[in-house]
C-alpha positions in Angstrom: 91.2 -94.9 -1.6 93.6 -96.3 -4.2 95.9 -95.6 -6.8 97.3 -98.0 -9.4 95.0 -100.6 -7.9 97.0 -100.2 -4.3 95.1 -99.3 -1.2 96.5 -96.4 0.1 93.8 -95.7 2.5 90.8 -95.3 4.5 88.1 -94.1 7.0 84.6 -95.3 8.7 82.3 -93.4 9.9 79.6 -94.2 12.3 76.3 -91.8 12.1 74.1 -91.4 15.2 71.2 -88.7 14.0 73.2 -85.4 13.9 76.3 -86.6 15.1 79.2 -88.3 13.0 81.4 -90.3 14.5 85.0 -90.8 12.6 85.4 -94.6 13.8 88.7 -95.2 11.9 90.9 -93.7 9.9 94.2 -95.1 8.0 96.5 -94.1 5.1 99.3 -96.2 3.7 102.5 -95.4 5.7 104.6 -94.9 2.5 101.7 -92.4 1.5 101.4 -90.1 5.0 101.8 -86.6 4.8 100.8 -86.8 0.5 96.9 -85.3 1.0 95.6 -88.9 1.0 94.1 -88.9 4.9 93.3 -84.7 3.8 90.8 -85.6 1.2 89.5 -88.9 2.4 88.6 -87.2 5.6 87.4 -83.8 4.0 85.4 -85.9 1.3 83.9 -88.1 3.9 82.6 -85.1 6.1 81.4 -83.2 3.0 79.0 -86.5 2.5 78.1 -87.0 6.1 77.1 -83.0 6.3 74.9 -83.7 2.7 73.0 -86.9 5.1 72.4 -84.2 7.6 75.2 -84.7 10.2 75.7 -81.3 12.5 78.8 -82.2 14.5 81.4 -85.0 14.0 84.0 -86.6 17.2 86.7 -88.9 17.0 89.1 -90.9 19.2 93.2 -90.4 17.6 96.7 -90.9 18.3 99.1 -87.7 18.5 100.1 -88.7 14.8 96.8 -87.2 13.6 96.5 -83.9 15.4 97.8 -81.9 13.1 95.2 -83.0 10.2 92.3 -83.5 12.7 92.8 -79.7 14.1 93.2 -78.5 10.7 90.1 -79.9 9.8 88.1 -78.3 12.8 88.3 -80.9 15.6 89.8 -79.6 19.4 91.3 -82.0 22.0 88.2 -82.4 24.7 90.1 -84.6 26.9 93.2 -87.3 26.6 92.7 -91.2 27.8 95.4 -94.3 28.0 95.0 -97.4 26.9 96.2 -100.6 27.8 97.3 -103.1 25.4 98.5 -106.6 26.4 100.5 -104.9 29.5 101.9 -101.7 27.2 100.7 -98.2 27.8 99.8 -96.0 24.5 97.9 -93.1 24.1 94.9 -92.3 22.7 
């Protein structure tokens, strides 16, 4: 997505028959919490659903609950990853 030429955001998906996979997802950090992630998400799905995907599944960080539950997705199960001796979650 952009505005005014900027790129404020964006997602990937990856398709698998059926299933959807949201691979990554990013909006501008001035721009969080404006609708940007909302409608690049919801716009993306809408498409992905019109090729024939049933399901979708994704891999987040906390900061993206809210949008990804609001949108449908549940937490199946948490994971941590390692990076270059840190802990974060995923």
């Amino acid at each position: 997505a952009s505005i005014d030429g900027d790129v404020v955001g964006s997602v990937t998906l990856v398709h698998h028959g059926d299933v959807t996979g949201v691979w990554s997802m990013a909006t501008d950090t001035a721009r969080q919490r404006s609708g940007i992630g909302r409608r690049l998400l919801s716009t993306a799905m809408a498409e992905a659903r019109s090729r024939g995907t049933t399901s979708f599944y994704l891999g987040a960080t906390p900061a993206g609950q809210r949008l990804y539950e609001s949108l449908g997705f549940t937490t199946r199960t948490t994971a941590r990853v390692w990076v270059s001796g840190e802990t974060h979650q995923a």
